[in-house]
N, C-alpha and C positions, 0 to 999 in steps of 0.2 A: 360903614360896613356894607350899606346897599350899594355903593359903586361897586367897592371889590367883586362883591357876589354877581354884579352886575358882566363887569368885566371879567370874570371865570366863566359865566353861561357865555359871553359873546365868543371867546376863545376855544370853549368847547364846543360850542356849535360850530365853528368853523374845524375845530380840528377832526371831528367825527365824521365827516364825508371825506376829508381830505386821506385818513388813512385807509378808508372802506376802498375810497380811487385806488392809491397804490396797491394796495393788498389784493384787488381782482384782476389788476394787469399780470399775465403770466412770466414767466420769470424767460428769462431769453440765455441761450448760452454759445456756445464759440463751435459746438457742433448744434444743428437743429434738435437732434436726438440725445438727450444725456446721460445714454446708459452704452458704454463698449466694450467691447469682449474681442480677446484676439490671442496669439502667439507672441515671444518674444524668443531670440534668438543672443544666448551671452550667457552671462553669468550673473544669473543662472539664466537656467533653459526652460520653460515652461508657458504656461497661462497668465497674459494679462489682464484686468479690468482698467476700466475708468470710469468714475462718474463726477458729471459736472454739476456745480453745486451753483455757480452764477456763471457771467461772462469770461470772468479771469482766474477762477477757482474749481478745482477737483482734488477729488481723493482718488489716488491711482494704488492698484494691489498687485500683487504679483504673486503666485503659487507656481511654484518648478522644480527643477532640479539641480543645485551647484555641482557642475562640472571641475573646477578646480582643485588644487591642495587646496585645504586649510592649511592656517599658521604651524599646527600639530602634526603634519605629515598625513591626516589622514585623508582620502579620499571621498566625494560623491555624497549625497545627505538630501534630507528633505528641505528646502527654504519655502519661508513667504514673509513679506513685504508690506507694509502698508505706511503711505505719505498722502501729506496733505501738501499742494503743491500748487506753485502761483502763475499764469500765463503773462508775459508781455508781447503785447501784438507790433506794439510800435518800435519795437526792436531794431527789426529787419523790413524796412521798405519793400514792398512787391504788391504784384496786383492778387496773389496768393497769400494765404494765410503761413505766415511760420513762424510762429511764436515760441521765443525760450522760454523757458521755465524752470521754477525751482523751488526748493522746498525743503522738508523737512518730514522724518518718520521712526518708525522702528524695523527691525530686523528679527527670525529666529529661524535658526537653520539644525540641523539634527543628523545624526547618519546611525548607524548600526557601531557600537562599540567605540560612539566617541561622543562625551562632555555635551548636549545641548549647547549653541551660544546666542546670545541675545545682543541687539548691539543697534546703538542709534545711529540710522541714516541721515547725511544730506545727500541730496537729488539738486542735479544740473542736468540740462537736455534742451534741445531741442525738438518741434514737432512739423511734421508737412499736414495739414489740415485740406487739402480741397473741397472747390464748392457740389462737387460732386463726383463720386459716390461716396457714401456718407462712413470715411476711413479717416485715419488717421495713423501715419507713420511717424514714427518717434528714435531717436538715437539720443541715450541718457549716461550718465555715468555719475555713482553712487559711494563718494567717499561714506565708509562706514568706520565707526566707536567703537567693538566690541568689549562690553562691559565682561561678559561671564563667556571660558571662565576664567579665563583672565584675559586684563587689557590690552587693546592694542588696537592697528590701524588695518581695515581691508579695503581695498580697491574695486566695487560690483560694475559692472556696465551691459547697457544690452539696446540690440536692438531690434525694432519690435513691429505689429502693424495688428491693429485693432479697425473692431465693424462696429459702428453704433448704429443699434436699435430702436 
């Protein structure tokens, strides 16, 4: 039983420095800044964010306006967005960043005298990253699920150019 206990403190004494190291290294991500805020131009029309959570991972949101029909005929509505979404850098060779990406989220859009819908997104895009100024342009397109209030398939796309802070 003195070995074990022996070999537990040896293991633990090594492992308690070693996560204290990782855990003070700050976290590094694909823009220097990982908070963005910007315009997007599509469907819809509004406010985007971004935040990066690592090098190859953000949650991207979107607040705007759908310009399109709905399935229903009706017109114009309130939308927003939210995806958790995946960068690959090594996609596209270049001495630039432009990394696709993809992912996954939800949907809920709303108008004046029409049904709420809710509806899970996938996200595909691409992004232009420069080393500077600290932007990010982005062209995406967003097969969406509409669950409620009834099923079916929409088409969102947009494109967009955010500033990180």
């Amino acid at each position: 039983m003195r070995i074990i206990n022996r070999i537990r403190m040896k293991y633990f004494n090594l492992a308690v420095p070693a996560v204290y190291l990782f855990a003070s290294i700050p976290a590094s991500h694909a823009q220097q800044r990982p908070f963005g805020l910007g315009l997007m131009i599509g469907e819809p029309a509004g406010i985007s964010a971004k935040m990066w959570t690592s090098d190859t991972n953000a949650f991207d949101f979107g607040l705007g306006w759908s310009i399109l029909n709905y399935r229903d005929g009706s017109k114009n509505g309130f939308h927003f967005h939210a995806d958790y979404i995946i960068h690959s850098f090594k996609t596209i060779g270049s001495t630039g960043q432009f990394p696709l990406y993809y992912g996954i989220g939800g949907r809920f859009n709303s108008s004046v005298g029409r049904v709420s819908s809710f509806a899970v997104r996938g996200v595909i895009g691409i992004a232009w990253i420069p080393a500077k100024p600290p932007i990010d342009i982005f062209l995406e397109a967003a097969p969406s699920l509409e669950l409620t209030p009834a099923p079916g398939f929409v088409l969102e796309a947009a494109v967009g150019l955010r500033y990180f802070f």
